[in-house]
C-alpha positions as a LaTeX table, in Angstrom:
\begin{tabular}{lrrr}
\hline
Residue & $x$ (\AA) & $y$ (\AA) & $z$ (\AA) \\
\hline
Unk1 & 0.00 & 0.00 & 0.00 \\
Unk2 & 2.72 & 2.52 & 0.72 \\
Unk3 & 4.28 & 1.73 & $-2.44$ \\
Unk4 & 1.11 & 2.35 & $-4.23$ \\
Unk5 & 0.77 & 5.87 & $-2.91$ \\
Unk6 & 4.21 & 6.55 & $-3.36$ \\
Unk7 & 3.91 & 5.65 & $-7.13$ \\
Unk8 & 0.51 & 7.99 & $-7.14$ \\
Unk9 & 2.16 & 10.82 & $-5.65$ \\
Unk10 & 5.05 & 10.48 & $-8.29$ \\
Unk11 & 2.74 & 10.37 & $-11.22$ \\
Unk12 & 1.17 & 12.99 & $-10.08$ \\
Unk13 & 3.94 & 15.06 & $-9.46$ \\
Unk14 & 5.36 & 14.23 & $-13.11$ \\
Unk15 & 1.77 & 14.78 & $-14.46$ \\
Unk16 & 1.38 & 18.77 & $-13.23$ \\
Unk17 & 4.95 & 19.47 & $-14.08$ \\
Unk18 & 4.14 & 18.40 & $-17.43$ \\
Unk19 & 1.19 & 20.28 & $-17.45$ \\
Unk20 & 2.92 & 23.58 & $-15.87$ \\
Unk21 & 5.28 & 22.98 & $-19.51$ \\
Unk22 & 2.73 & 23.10 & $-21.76$ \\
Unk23 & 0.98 & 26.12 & $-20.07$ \\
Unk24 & 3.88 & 28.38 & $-19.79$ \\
Unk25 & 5.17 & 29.47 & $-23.72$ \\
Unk26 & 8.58 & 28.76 & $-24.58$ \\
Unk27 & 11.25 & 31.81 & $-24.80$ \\
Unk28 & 10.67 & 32.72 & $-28.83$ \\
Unk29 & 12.81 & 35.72 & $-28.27$ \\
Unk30 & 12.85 & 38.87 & $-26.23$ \\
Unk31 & 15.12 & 42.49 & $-25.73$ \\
Unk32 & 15.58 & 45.68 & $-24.26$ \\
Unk33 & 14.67 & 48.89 & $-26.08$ \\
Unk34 & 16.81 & 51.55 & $-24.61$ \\
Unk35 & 15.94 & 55.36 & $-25.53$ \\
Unk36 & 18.45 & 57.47 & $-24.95$ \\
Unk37 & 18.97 & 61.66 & $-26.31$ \\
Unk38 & 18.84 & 64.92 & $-24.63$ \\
Unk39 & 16.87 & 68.38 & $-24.29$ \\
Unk40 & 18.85 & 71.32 & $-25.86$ \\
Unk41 & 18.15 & 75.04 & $-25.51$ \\
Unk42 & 18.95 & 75.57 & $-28.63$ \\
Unk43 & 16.92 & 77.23 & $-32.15$ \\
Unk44 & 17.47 & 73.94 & $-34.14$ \\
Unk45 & 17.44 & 69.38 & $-33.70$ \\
Unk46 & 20.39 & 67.64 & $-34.34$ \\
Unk47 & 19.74 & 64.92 & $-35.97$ \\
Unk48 & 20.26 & 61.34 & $-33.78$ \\
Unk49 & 22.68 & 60.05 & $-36.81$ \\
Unk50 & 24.56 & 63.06 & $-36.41$ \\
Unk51 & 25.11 & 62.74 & $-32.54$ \\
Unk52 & 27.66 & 59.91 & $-32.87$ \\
Unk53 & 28.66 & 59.59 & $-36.38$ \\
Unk54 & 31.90 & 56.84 & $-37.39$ \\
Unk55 & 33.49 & 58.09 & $-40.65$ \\
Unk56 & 34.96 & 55.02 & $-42.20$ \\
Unk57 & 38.45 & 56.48 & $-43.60$ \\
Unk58 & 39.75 & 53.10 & $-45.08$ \\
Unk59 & 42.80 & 51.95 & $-46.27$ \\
Unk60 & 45.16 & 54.13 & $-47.04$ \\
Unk61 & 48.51 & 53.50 & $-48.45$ \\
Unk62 & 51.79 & 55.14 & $-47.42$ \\
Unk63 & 52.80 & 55.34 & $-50.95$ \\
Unk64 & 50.29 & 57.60 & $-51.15$ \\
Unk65 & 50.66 & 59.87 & $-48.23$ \\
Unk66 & 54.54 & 60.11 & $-48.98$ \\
Unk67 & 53.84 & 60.89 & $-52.82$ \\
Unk68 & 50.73 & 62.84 & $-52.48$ \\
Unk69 & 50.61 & 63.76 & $-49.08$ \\
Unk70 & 47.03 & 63.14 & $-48.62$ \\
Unk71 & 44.24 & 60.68 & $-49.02$ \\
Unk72 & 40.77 & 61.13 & $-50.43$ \\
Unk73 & 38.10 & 63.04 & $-49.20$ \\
Unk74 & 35.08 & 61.31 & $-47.10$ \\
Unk75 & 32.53 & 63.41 & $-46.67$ \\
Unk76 & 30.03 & 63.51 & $-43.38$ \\
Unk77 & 27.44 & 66.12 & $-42.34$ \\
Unk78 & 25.38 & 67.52 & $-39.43$ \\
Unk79 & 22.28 & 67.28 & $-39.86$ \\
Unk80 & 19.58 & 69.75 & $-37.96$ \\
Unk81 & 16.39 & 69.22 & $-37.87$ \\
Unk82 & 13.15 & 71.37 & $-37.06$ \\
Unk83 & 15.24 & 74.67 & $-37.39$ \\
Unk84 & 12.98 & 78.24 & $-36.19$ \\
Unk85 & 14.90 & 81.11 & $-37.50$ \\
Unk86 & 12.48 & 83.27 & $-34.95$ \\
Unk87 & 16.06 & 83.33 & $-32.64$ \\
Unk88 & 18.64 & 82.53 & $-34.93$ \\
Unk89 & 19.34 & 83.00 & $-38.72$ \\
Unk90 & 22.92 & 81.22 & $-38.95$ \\
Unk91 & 25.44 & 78.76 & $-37.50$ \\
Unk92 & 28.98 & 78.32 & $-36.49$ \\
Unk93 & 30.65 & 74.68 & $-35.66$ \\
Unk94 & 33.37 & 74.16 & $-33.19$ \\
Unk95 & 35.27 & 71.01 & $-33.78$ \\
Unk96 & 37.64 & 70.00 & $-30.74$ \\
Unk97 & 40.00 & 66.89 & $-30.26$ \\
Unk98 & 43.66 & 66.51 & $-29.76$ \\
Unk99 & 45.21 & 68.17 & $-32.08$ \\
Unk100 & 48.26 & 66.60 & $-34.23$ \\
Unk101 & 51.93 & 67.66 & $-32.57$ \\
Unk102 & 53.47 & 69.16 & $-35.80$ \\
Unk103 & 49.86 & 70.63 & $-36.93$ \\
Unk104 & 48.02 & 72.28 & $-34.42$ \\
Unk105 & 45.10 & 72.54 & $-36.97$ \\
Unk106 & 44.93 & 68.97 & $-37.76$ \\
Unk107 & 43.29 & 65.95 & $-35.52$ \\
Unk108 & 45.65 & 64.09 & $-34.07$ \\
Unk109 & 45.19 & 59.94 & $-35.10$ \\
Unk110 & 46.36 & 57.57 & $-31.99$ \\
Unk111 & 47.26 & 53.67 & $-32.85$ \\
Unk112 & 49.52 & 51.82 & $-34.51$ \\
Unk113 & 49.74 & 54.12 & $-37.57$ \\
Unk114 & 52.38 & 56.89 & $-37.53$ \\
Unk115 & 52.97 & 59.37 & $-40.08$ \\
Unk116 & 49.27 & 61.16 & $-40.79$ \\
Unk117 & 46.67 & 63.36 & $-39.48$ \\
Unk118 & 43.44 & 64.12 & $-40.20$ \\
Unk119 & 42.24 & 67.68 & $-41.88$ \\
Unk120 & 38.75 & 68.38 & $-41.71$ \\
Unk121 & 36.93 & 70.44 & $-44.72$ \\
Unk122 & 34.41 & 72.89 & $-44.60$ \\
Unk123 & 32.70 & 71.84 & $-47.51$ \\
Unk124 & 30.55 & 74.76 & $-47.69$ \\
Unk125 & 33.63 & 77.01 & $-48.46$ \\
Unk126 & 35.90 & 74.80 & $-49.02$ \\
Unk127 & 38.80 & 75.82 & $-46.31$ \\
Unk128 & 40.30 & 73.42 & $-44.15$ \\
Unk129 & 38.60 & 73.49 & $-40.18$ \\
Unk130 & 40.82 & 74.68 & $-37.44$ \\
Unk131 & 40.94 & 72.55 & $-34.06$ \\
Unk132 & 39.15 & 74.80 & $-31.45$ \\
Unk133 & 38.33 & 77.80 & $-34.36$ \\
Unk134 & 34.64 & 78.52 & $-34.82$ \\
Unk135 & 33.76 & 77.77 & $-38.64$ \\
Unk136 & 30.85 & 79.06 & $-40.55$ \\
Unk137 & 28.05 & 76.78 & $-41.26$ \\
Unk138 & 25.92 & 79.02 & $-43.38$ \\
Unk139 & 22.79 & 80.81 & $-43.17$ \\
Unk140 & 20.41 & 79.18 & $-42.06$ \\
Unk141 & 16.91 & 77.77 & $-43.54$ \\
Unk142 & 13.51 & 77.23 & $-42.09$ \\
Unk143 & 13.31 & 73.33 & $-41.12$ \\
Unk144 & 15.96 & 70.92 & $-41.78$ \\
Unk145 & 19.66 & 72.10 & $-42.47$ \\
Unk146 & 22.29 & 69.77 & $-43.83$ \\
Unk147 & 25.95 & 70.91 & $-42.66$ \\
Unk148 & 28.31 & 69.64 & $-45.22$ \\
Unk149 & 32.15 & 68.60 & $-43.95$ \\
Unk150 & 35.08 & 66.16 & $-45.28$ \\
Unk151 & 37.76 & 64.66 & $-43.85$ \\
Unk152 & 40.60 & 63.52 & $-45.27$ \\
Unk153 & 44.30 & 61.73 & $-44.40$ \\
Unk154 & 46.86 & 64.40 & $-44.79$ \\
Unk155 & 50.94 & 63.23 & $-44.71$ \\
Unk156 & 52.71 & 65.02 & $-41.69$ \\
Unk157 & 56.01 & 62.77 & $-42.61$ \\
Unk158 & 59.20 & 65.14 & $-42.40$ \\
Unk159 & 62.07 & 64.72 & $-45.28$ \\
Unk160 & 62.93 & 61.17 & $-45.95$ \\
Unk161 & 60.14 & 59.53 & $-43.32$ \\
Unk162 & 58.11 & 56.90 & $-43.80$ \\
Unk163 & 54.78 & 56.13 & $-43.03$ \\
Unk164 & 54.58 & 53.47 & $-40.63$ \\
Unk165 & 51.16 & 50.97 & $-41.12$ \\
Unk166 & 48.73 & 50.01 & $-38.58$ \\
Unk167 & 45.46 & 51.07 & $-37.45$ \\
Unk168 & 44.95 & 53.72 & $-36.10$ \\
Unk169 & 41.35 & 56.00 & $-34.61$ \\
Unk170 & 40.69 & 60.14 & $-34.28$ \\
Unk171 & 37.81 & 61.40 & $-32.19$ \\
Unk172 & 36.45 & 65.21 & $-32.20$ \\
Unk173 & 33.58 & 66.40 & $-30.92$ \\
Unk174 & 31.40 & 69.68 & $-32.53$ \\
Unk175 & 29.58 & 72.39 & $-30.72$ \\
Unk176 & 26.81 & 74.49 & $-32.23$ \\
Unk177 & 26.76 & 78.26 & $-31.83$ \\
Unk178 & 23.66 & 80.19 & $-33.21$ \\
Unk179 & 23.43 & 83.96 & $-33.77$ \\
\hline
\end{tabular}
C-alpha cells in the first residue's frame, strides 16, 4: 500500500509538471529597447545620426601619403532638424580633439599608424577646419539644415620619413553656436 501511494504521488507530481510545460510558452525571443537623447536650448534638432557619427576612412597606403601627401576626401554632415529662425538666422561649428603635434590645426590619429593626421573640410567654403576655431556653417533655412564637412588623411612625414602601417582612430567632438 505505501508503495502504491508513493507511485501515485510520483505520477502525479510528473503529471502537473508536465502540465505547468505546456501552459507556460517557450522563450521565442525577447530584448531591451533603450531610448536614450537629450533636451537642448537651442533654435534647431540635431539629428540622432549626427550625434555619434563613425566616418569610415579606409585603407590608405603610405605610398600615397609620402607621394601625395594626402588621401581622399570622405565626406560627413550635421544634420539639424526642425530649425525656427524666430532666434537665430545662422550657425557656427566648433570642432575639438587633440590636435596633431606638428599641426596644431589637424586631428591628431592615436594607434599603430604613424605618419598622418586628419584635416577636416568645410565643404561649404571649401577651407580646411581649425581645431578649437569657430567655422561658418551658413545661413540658415527654415526646417531641416544639412551641414556639409570632409575629412581627409593628410601626410605630416618630415624629409625622408616613412609612413609606418597600422590602425589607427581620431575622435572630435562639434559644438553648435547660433546667432
Amino acid at each position: 500500500m505505501k508503495k502504491t501511494f508513493v507511485a501515485a504521488a510520483m505520477m502525479a507530481l510528473f503529471a502537473g509538471h508536465a502540465m505547468a510545460e505546456e501552459a507556460a510558452p517557450a522563450d521565442q525571443g525577447h530584448g531591451t529597447v533603450k531610448f536614450i537623447g537629450a533636451i537642448i536650448d537651442s533654435p534647431c534638432s540635431i539629428a540622432p545620426e549626427s550625434v555619434d557619427q563613425t566616418i569610415q576612412m579606409g585603407q590608405i597606403a603610405n605610398s600615397q601619403l609620402e607621394k601625395q601627401k594626402e588621401g581622399p576626401l570622405r565626406p560627413f554632415e550635421i544634420h539639424l532638424e526642425g530649425c525656427s529662425l524666430e532666434t537665430a538666422k545662422s550657425a557656427t561649428v566648433t570642432f575639438n580633439g587633440i590636435a596633431d603635434d606638428s599641426e596644431k590645426k589637424y586631428l591628431a590619429i592615436n594607434g599603430f599608424a604613424k605618419g598622418a593626421a586628419i584635416a577636416m573640410v568645410n565643404q561649404l567654403i571649401g577651407e580646411e577646419v581649425i581645431l578649437g576655431q569657430p567655422v561658418k556653417a551658413g545661413t540658415l533655412v527654415e526646417g531641416d539644415n544639412h551641414l556639409k564637412f570632409g575629412a581627409k588623411m593628410v601626410s605630416n612625414l618630415k624629409d625622408g620619413e616613412k609612413a609606418v602601417a597600422g590602425e589607427f582612430t581620431a575622435t572630435t567632438d562639434f559644438v553648435m553656436n547660433y546667432q
